[in-house]
N, C-alpha and C positions, 0 to 999 in steps of 0.2 A: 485637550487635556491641559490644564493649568497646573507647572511645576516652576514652584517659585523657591529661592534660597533662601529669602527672606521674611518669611509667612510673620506675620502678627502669634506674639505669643498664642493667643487664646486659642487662636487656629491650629498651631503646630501642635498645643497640650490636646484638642480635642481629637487630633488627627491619632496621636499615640496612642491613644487611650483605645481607640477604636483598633488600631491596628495591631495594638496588645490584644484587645480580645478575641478577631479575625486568629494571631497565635495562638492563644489557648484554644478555639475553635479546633483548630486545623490540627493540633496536637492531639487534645481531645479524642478528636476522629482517627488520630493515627495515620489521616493520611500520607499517600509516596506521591510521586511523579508523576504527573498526568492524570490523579484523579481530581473530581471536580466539587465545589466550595456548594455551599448550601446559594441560592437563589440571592439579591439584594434584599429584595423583600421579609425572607427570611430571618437574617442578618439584622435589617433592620428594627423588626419585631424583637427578636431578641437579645438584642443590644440595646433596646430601648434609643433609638436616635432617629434622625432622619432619613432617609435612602438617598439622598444627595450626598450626606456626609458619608456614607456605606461607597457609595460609587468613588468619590476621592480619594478614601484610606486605599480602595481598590488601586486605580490609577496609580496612585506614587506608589505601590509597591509593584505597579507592573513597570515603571518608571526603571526602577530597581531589578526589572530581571526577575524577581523571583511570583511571579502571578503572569497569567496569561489567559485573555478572555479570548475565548473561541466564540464564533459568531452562531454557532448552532448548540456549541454545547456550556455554553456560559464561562464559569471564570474556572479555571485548572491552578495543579501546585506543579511549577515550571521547574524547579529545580527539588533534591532531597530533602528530606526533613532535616536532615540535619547543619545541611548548609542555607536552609531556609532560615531554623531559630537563628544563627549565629549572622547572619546578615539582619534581621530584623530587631536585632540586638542592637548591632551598632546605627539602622536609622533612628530606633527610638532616643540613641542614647548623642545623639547629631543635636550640638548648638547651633544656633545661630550667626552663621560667620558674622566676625567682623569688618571692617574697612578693612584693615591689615591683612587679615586673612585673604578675603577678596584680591588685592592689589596682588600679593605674593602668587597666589596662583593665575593671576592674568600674566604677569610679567615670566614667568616660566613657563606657562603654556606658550606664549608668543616667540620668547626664544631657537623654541624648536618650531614654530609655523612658518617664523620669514625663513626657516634656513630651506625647508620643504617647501616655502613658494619660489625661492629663486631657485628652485631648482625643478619644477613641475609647471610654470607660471606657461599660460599660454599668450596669443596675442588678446584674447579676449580678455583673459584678464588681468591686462596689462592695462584693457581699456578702463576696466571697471574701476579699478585702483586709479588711476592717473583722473577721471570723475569725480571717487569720491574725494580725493588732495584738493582737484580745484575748488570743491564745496567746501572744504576746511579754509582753504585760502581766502576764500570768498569772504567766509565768516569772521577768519581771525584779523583780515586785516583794516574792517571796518571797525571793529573794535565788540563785534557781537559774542555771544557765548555761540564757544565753538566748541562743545564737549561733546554732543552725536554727534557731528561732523566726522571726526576724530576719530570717537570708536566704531563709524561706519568704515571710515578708511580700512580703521585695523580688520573689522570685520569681512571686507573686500581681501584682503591679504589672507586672510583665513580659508577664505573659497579658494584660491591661488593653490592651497597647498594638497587640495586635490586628499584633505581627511576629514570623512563628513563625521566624525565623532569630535576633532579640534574643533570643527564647527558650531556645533551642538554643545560642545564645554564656552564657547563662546556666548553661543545664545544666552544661555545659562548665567555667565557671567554678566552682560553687560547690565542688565535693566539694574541690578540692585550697587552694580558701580556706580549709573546714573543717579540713581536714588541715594547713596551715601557717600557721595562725593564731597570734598571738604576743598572747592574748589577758592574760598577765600587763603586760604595756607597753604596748598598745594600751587595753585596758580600763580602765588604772588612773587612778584617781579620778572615772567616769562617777559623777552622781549621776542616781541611779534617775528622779526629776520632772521632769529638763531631759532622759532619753533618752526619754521615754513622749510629753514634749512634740514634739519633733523629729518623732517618727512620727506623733503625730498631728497635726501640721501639715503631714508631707505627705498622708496621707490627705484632710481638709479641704480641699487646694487640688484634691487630683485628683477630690473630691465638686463643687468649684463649678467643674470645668472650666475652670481656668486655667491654661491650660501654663505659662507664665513663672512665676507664685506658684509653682507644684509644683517647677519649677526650681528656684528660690533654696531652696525649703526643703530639696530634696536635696540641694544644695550645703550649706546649713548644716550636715547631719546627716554627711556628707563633711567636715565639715572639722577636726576632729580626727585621723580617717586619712588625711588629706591630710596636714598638719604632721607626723604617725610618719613615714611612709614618705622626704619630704624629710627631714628630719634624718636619715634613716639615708644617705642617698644621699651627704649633707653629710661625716657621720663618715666613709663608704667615702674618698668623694673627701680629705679628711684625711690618711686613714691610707695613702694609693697616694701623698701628695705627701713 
């Protein structure tokens, strides 16, 4: 199942369009909870599109919680009608984050993940973590692009915290961080000793089991893309006055 934050316009407008008519469908019929959708096939016929694109509107709404394909009895409506329209409301009505948006909920997500790995971290993944840093090390201090590196650590610390949905909002997040990273502005003038320090003080704190120390130290290592992202918001709100 391919769920991406990022879809290409054309994509995301053709996916709503389907997935408004899958609603009117499913309203249409009046179905409740647990009854089941007309066939792909079907769907596809009379929606005029292709059954590939019928199986993806599928998917991101099973993504969503509100669709469930049974393996004998095809796809059901997993939750009520009425908490169905009202959530497929606000996917259809879902932009396209931006960088800022992105970064903002990486850096809050992770706040609360290092405090939940120094305080769940086992020996194993202390190993994993303490791996993925050396491969950042590796990287940062030959002068290579070290940006997986990085969000594999973070990602490593994610497993730590022993919440396979943090996880999963991680997954989630990284590829389209990769992807819209403004690493010429963001990156510039890190020196190589103060970014190997940062990660290894949070490592350190989630090694002594200190939630709060692991805290502060991901905030500190946050805080340079914290000051990017406000000053961009700053200039926006500027240039809209």
């Amino acid at each position: 199942m391919k769920i991406s934050l990022i879809d290409e316009n054309s994509n995301r407008i053709l996916q709503n369009v389907i997935i408004s008519n899958i609603r009117d469908l499913i309203n249409a019929k009046n179905l409740e909870r647990g009854d089941r959708l007309p066939s792909e096939r079907i769907m596809s016929e009379k929606f005029d599109v292709k059954r590939n694109h019928i199986r993806e509107a599928i998917r991101k709404l099973e993504f969503y919680g509100v669709l469930k394909s049974m393996s004998q009895s095809g796809t059901i409506l997993a939750i009520g009608l009425t908490g169905f329209n009202g959530i497929v409301d606000e996917i259809i009505a879902l932009d396209k984050p931006s960088f800022n948006e992105l970064v903002e909920t990486r850096i809050s997500l992770e706040l609360e993940i290092v405090k939940l790995a120094a305080e769940r971290r086992t020996d194993a993944d202390l190993k994993r973590i303490k791996n993925a840093l050396n491969a950042f090390i590796a990287k940062i201090t030959v002068g290579d692009d070290y940006l997986e590196e990085d969000l594999l650590f973070h990602l490593a610390i994610a497993k730590a915290s022993k919440n396979s949905t943090m996880v999963s909002l991680m997954l989630l997040l990284i590829p389209p961080i990769l992807k819209t990273y403004e690493r010429a502005t963001v990156c510039e003038g890190d020196q190589v000793s103060s970014e190997i320090k940062k990660h290894e003080a949070i490592f350190l704190a989630i090694t002594s089991k200190d939630p709060e120390l692991a805290t502060v130290k991901m905030n500190d290592h946050f805080f340079k893309l914290s000051s990017h992202i406000k000053n961009i918001d700053l200039n926006e709100k500027h240039n809209q006055s």
